[in-house]
N, C-alpha and C positions, 0 to 999 in steps of 0.2 A: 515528395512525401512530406507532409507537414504533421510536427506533433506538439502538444503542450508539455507542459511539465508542475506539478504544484510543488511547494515547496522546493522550487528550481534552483534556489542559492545555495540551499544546504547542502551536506556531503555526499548524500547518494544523488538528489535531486541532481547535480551541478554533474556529478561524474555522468549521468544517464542524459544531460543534453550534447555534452563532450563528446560521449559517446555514439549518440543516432545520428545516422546519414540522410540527413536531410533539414528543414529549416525546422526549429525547437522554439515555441514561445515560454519564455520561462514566467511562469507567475508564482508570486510569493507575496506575504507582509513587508509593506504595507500597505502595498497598492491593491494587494487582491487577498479578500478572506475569503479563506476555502468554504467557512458557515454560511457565508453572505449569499443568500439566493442571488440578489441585487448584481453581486457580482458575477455571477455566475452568466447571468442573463444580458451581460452588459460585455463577452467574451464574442468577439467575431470573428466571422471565417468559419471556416470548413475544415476538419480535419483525418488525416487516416488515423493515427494512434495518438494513445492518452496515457500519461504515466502521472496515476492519482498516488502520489508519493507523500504529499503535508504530513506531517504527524510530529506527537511532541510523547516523553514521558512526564511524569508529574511526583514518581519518588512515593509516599506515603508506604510504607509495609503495613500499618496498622488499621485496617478499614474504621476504625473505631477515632481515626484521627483524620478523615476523610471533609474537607471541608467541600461545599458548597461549590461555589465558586468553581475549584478546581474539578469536581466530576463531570461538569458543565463544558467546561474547556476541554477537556483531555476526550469526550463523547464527541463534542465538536469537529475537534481539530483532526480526530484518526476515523472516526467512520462518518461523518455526518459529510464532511469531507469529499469524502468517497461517492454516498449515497447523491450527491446533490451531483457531482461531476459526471459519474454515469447517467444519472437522468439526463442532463442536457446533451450528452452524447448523440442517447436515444432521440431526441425530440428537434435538435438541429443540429449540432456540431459533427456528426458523422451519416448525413443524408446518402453516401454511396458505401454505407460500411466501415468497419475497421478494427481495431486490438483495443483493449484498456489492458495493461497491467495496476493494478489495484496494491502498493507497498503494505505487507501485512506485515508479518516479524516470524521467527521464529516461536517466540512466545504468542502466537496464534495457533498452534497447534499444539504447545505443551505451559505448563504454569511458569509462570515466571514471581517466587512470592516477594522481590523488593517491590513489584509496582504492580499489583493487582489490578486496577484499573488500565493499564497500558494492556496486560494482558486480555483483561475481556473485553477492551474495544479491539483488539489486534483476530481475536477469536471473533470477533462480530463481523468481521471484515473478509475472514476466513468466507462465514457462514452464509455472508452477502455475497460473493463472488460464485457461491456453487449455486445459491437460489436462483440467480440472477441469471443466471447464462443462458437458460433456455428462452426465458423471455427477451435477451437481447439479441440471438439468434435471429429471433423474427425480423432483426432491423437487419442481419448484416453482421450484426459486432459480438466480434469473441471477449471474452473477460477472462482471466487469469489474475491469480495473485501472484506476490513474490514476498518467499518467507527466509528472511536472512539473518542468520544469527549477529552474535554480537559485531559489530564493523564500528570500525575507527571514524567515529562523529561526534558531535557535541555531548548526544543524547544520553552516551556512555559513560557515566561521571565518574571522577576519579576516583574517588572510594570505592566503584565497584569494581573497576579495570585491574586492579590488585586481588579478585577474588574470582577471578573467570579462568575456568580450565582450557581451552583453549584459545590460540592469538588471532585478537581482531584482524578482521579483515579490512583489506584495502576497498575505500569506497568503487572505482576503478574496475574492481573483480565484481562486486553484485550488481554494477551497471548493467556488466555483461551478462550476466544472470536474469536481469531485468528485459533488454534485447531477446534472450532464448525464449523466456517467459511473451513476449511481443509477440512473437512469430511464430509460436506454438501453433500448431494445425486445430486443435484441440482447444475445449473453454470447457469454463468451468474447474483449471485445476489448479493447483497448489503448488506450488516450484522452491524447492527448498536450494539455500545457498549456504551452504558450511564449507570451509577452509578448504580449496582440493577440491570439492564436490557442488553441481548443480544440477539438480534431477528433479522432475515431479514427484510429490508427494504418493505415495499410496494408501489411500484410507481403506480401511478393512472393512465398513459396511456396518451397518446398526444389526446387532445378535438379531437374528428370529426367536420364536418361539419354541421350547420343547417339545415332547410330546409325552 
């Protein structure tokens, strides 16, 4: 069994190569940009599962102090990410099938308002992961995300770790979260990992109409 990993150095990346059985190609900056099509297309070999993991926060509470620059990066780096790795799954890196787990967050399914923008590319990734699965079906390949609350990594800056109701998690534990999320029978769903707890998401369904 052979799988990649993006953002393979960092804390969950690193514990989720640690963790799968079998050979893990780790890619990260600055050898491999997750935006880089170029790169994307320059990835060989064959694989069973993908753990589209890259992602950064960027901080701003204030959308009014939203530079440029950073909406660009942070769009980049947590779904474009994403969107470009599954493509190439579909089109050659998974020719007999396989898994993608997709790293969303926690703050993909509820707001988070220190980092607004982390939050709705984290929701976009959500929303890509449910669209997605039935057209990846057709290859073969399941899709799941993985949505984990706060864990003990870079990402989680010190100013906020003194304002979080419950304690980070060990990267180690959502790997294993990530794994369950792998092997899920199932695509298309949403795997929540809080402290103690790792379960798929249950989404209640868009209201219909009255009458």
């Amino acid at each position: 069994m052979r799988a990649f990993v993006t953002g393979g150095r960092g804390g969950i990346g690193r514990a989720i190569a640690e963790a799968y059985d079998g050979e893990v190609v780790q890619l990260d900056l600055p050898e491999f940009d997750v935006v880089s099509v170029d790169a994307w297309r320059s990835l060989d070999g064959e694989f069973d599962a993908a753990f589209l993991n890259a992602g950064i926060g960027i901080g701003f509470p204030d959308v009014g102090e939203l530079p440029d620059g950073e909406i660009d990066r942070i769009v980049g780096a947590n779904l474009l990410g994403v969107v470009y790795g599954a493509r190439e799954c579909a089109r050659r890196l998974m020719p007999n099938g396989g898994s993608i787990v997709a790293t969303a967050s926690l703050a993909g399914l509820v707001g988070m308002p220190y980092d607004p923008m982390y939050t709705a590319t984290k929701h976009a990734v959500v929303g890509f992961v449910r669209g997605a699965a039935p057209g990846l079906a057709a290859h073969g390949i399941r899709i799941n995300a993985l949505c984990p609350g706060f864990t003990d990594t870079p990402i989680v800056e010190d100013e906020l770790r003194g304002m979080l109701p419950v304690p980070l998690m060990e990267p180690a534990f959502v790997a294993g979260a990530a794994l369950q999320a792998l092997n899920d029978a199932e695509t298309g769903r949403a795997w929540i990992a809080q402290p103690g707890r790792i379960e798929p998401y249950t989404f209640r369904g868009v209201p219909g109409p009255r009458e």
